[in-house]
PASEBA-1860 file (N, C-alpha, C; in nm, 3 decimals):
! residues 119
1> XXXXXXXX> 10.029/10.352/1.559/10.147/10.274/1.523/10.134/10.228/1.378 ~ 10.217/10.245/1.294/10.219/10.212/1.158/10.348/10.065/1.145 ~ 10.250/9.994/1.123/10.238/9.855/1.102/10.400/9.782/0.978 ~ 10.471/9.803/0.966/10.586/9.724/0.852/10.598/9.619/0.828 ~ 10.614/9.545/0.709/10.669/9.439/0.687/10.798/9.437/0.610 ~ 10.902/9.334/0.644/10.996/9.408/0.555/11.013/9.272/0.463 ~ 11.054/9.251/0.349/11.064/9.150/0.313/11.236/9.170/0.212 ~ 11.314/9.058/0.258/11.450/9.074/0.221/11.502/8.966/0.273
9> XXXXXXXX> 11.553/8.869/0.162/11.662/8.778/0.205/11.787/8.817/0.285 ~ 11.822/8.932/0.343/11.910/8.938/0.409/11.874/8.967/0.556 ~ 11.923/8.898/0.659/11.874/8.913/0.786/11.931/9.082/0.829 ~ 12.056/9.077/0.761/12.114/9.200/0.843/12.023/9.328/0.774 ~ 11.983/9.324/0.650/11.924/9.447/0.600/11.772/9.433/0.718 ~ 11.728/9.364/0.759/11.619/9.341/0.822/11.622/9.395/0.997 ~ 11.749/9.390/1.009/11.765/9.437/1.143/11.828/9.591/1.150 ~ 11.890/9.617/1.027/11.926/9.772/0.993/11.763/9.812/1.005
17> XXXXXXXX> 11.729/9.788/0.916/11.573/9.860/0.894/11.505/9.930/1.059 ~ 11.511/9.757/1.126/11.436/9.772/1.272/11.526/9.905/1.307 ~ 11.643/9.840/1.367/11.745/10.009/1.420/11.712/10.099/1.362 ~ 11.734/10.139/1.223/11.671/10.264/1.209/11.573/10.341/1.275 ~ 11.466/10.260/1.190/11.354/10.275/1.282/11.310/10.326/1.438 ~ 11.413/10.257/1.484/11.346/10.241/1.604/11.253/10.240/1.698 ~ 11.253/10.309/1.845/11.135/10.320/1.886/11.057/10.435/1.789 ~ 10.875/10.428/1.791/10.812/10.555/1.782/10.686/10.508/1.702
25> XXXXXXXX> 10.677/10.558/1.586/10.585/10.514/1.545/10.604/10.413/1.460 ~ 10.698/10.341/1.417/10.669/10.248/1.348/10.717/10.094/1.420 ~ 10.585/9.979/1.359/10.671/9.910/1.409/10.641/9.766/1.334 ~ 10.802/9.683/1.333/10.881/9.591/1.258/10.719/9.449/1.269 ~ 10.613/9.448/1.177/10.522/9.323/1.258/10.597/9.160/1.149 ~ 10.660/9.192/1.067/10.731/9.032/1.011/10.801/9.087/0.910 ~ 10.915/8.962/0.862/11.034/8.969/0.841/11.024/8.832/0.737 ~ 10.977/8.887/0.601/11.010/8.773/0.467/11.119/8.764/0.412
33> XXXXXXXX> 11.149/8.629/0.377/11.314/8.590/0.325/11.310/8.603/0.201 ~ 11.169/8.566/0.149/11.170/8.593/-0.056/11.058/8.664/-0.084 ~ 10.998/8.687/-0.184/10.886/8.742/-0.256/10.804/8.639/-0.210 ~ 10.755/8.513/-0.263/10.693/8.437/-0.246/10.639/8.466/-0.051 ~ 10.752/8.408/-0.004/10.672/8.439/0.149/10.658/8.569/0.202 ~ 10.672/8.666/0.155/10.625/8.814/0.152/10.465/8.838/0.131 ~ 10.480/8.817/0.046/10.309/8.807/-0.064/10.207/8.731/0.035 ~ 10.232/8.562/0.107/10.199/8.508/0.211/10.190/8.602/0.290
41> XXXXXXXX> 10.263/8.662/0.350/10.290/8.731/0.492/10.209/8.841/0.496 ~ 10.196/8.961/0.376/10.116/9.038/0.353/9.986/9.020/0.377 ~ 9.914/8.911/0.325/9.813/8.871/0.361/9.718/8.837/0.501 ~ 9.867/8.763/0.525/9.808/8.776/0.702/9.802/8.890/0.779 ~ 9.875/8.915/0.761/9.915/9.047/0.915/9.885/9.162/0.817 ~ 9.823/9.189/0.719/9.788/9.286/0.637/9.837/9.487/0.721 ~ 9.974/9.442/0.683/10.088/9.579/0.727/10.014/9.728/0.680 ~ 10.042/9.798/0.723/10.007/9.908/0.684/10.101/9.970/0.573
49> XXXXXXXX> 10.255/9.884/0.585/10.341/9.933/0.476/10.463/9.817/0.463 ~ 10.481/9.816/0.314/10.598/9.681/0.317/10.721/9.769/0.220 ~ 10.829/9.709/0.319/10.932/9.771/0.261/11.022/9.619/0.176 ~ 10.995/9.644/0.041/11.051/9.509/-0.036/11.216/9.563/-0.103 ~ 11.273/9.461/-0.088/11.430/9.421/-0.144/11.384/9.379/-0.271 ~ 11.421/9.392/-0.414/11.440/9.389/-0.554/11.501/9.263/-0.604 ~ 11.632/9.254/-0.568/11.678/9.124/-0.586/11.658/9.002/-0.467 ~ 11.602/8.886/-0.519/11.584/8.782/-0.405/11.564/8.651/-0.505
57> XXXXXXXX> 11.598/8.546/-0.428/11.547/8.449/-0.473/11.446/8.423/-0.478 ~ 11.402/8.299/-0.593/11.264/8.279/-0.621/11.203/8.401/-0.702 ~ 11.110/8.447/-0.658/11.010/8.581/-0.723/11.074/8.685/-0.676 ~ 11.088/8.798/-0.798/11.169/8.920/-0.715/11.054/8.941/-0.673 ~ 11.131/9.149/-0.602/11.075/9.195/-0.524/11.002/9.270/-0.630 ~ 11.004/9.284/-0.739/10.946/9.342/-0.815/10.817/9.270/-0.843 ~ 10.843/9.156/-0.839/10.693/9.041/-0.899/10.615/9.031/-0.745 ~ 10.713/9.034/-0.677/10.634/9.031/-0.551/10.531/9.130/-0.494
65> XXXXXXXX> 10.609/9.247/-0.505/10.506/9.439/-0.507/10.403/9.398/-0.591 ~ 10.392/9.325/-0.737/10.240/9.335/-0.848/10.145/9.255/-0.791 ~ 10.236/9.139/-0.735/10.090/9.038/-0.698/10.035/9.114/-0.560 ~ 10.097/9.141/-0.474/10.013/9.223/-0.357/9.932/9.364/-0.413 ~ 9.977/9.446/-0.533/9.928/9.524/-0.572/9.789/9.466/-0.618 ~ 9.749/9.377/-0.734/9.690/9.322/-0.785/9.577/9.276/-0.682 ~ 9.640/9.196/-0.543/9.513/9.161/-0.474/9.448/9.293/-0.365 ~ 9.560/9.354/-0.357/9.516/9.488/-0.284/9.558/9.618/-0.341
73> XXXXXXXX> 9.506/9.671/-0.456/9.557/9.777/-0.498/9.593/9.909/-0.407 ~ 9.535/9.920/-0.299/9.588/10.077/-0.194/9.715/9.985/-0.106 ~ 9.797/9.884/-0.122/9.942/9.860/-0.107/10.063/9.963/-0.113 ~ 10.088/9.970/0.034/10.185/10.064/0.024/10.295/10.040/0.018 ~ 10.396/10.022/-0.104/10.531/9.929/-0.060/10.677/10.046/-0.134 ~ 10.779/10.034/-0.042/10.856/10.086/-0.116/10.967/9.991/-0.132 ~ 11.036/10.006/-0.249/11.095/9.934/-0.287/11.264/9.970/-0.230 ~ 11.339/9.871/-0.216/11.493/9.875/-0.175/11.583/9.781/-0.270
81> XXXXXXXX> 11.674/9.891/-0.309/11.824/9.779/-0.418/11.920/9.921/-0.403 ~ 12.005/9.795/-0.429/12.138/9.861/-0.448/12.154/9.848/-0.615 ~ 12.085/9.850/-0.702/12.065/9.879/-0.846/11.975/9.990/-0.811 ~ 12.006/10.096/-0.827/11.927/10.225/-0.844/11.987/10.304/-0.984 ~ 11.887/10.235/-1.063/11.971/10.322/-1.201/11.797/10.392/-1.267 ~ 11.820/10.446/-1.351/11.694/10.500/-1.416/11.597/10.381/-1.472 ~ 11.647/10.277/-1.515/11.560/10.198/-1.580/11.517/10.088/-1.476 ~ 11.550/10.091/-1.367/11.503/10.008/-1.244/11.355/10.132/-1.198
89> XXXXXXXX> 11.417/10.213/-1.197/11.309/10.319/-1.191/11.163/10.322/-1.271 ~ 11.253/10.341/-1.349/11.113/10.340/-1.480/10.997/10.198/-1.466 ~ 11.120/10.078/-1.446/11.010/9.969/-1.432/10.927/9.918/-1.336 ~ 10.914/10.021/-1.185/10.909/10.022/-1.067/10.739/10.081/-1.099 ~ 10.780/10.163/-1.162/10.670/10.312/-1.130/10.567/10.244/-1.236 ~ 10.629/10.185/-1.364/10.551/10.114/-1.504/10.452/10.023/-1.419 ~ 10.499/10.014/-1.305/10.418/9.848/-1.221/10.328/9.948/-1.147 ~ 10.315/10.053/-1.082/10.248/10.105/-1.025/10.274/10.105/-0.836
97> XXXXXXXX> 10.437/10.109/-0.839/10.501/10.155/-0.780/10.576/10.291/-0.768 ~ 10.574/10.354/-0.632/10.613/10.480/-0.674/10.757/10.499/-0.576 ~ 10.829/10.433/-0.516/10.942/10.469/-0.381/11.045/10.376/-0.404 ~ 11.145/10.394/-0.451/11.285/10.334/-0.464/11.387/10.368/-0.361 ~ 11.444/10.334/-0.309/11.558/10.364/-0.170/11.659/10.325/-0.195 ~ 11.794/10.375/-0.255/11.926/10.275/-0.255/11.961/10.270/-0.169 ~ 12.051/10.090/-0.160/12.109/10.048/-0.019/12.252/10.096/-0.053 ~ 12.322/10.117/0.024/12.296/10.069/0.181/12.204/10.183/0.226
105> XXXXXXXX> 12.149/10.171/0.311/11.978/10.236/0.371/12.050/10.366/0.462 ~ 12.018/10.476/0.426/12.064/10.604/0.496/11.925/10.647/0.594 ~ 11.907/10.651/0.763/11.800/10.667/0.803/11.720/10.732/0.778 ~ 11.761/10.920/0.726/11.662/11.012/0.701/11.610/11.018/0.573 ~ 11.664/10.949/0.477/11.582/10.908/0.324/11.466/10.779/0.370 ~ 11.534/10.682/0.452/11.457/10.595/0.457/11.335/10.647/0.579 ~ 11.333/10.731/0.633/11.226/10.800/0.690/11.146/10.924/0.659 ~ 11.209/10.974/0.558/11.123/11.058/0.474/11.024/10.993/0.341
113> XXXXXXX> 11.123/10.880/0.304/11.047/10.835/0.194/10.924/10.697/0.265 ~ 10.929/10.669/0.378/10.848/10.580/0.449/10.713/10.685/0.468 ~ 10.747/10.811/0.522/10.672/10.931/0.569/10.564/10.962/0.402 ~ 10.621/10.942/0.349/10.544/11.018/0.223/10.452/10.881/0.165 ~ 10.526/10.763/0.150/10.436/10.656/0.097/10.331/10.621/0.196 ~ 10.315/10.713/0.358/10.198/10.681/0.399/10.117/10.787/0.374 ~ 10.116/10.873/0.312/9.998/11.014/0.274/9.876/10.985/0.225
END
């Protein structure tokens, strides 16, 4: 079972995710509202993979991916926005991030690109 965290101020992107998902191998273990309690949450339940939202209050999802990178560099996180332009890109990957997903969340991108950030 491969372990998720999803972290996103929006409840409904949080329950799309689960549906997607669904049953099988993956599964939903917590659900952060900002960066800040993401980064917390990571720590505990240390996920096998976190799927982070970009824009949020408080700390983005961008500051949020470095500091978990930073304390655990083999962090597997892919990132989610509905800003998917090249230079969101560029500053994703500059951080040592490699998986961008535009929303709204299409299941078989978001399960191919979940599939590859666990290799």
């Amino acid at each position: 079972m491969i372990r998720i965290l999803v972290v996103d101020d929006s409840p409904f992107v949080a329950a799309q995710i689960t549906d997607l998902l669904g049953e099988g191998v993956y599964e939903i273990v917590g659900h952060a509202l900002s960066g800040e309690e993401g980064i917390s949450m990571y720590e505990q339940l240390k996920p096998d993979l976190v799927t982070m939202d970009i824009i949020m209050p408080g700390i983005d999802g961008i500051e949020a991916a470095e500091q978990i990178l930073k304390k655990d560099p083999s962090a597997r996180i892919v990132m989610l926005s509905s800003l998917c332009d090249s230079s969101v890109l560029e500053e994703i990957k500059s951080k040592g991030m490699h998986y961008l997903i535009p929303k709204p969340l299409e299941k078989d991108l978001l399960l191919a690109t979940l599939e590859l950030a666990m290799r």
